[in-house]
C-alpha positions as CSV (number, residue, x, y, z in Angstrom):
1,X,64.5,70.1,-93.4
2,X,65.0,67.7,-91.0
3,X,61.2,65.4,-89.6
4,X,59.9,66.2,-86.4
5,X,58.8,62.4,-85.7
6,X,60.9,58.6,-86.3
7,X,58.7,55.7,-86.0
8,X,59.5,53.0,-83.6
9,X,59.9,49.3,-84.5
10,X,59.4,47.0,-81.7
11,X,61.2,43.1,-81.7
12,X,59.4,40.8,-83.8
13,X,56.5,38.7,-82.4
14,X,55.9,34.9,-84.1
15,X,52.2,34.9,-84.7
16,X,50.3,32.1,-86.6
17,X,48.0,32.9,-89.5
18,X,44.4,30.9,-89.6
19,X,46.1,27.9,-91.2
20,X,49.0,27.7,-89.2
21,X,51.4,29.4,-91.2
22,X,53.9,31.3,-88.5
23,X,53.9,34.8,-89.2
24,X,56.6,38.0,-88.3
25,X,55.1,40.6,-86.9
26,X,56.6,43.9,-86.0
27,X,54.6,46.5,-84.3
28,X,55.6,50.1,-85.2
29,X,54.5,53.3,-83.2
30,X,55.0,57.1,-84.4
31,X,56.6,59.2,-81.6
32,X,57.8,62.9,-81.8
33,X,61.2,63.6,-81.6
34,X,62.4,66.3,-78.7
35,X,65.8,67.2,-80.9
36,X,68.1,65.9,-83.5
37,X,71.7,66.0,-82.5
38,X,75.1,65.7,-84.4
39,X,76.9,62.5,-83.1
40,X,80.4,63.5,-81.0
41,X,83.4,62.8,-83.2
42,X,84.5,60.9,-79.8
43,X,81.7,58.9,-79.5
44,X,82.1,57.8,-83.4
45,X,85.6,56.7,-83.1
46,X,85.0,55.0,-79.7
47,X,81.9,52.8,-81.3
48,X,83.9,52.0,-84.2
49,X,86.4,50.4,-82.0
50,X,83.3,47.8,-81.5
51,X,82.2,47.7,-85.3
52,X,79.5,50.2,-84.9
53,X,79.1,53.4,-87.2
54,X,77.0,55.7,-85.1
55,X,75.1,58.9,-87.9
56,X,72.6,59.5,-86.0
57,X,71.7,61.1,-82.1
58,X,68.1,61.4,-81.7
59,X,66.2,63.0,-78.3
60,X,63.1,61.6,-77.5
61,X,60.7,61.5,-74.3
62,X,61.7,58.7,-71.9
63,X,58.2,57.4,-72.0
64,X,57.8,56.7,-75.6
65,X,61.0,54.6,-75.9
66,X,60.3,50.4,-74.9
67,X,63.3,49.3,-75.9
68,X,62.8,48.6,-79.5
69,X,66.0,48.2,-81.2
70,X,65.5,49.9,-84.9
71,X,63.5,52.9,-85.8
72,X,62.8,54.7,-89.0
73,X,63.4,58.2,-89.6
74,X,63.4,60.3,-92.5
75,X,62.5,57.2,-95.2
76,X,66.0,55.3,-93.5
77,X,66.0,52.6,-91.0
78,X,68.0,52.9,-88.1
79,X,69.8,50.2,-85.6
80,X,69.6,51.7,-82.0
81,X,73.3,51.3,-80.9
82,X,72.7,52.2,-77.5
83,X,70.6,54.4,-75.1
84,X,71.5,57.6,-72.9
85,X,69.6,58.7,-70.3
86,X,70.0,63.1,-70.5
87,X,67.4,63.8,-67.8
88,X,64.6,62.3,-66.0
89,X,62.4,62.6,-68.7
90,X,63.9,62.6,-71.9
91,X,66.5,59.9,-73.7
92,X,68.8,60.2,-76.4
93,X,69.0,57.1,-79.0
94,X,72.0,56.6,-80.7
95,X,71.7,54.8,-84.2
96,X,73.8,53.9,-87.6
97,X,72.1,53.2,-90.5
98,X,70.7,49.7,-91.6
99,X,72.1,48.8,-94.9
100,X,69.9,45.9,-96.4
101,X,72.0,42.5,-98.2
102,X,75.2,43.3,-96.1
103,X,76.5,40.6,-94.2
104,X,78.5,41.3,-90.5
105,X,81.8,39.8,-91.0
C-alpha cells in the first residue's frame, strides 16, 4: 500500500546553540500527496545521461512545495531531481533515492 503523505525537508539553516555552538537545522513539513506516478522509461534513460537515477514521480499541490531539495516518503529519503509544473495548481517532483556513505564520483 503505497502512503498518502511525504514529508518535506527544507535547506539547512546554521543556527547557534546558547554557548555558541553552530547548529544544522532542517525544518521538515508533512504535505499530502495528489498521486504517485511510475517514472517514464524516457525520462530514466535521459537523467542517467547526467548521473541521476530518477524511482520516484510524486504529484503534489503547487502550494505546498518551497523548493526544498529532499523529501522523505515511505521510511526512504528522497533527492528532488527536478520539478514539473502539470497544471496551475499542482506539481510533480521527480526524485532518486538517497543512499547514505556513497561518495559521487
Amino acid at each position: 500500500m503505497r502512503s498518502v503523505e511525504c514529508t518535506l525537508i527544507s535547506t539547512p539553516t546554521i543556527k547557534q546553540d546558547s554557548i555558541g555552538n553552530e547548529i544544522e537545522e532542517k525544518n521538515k513539513r508533512l504535505i499530502p500527496i495528489t498521486k504517485v506516478e511510475d517514472v517514464y522509461s524516457k525520462e530514466y534513460y535521459e537523467a542517467s545521461q547526467q548521473g541521476f537515477k530518477p524511482s520516484l514521480r510524486l504529484r503534489i499541490s503547487a502550494l505546498n512545495y518551497k523548493d526544498e531539495e529532499e523529501l522523505i516518503y515511505m521510511g526512504r529519503v528522497y533527492s528532488i531531481i527536478r520539478t514539473q509544473e502539470v497544471t496551475a495548481d499542482e506539481i510533480v517532483l521527480i526524485c532518486e533515492r538517497k543512499i547514505k556513505n556513497v561518495k559521487n564520483s
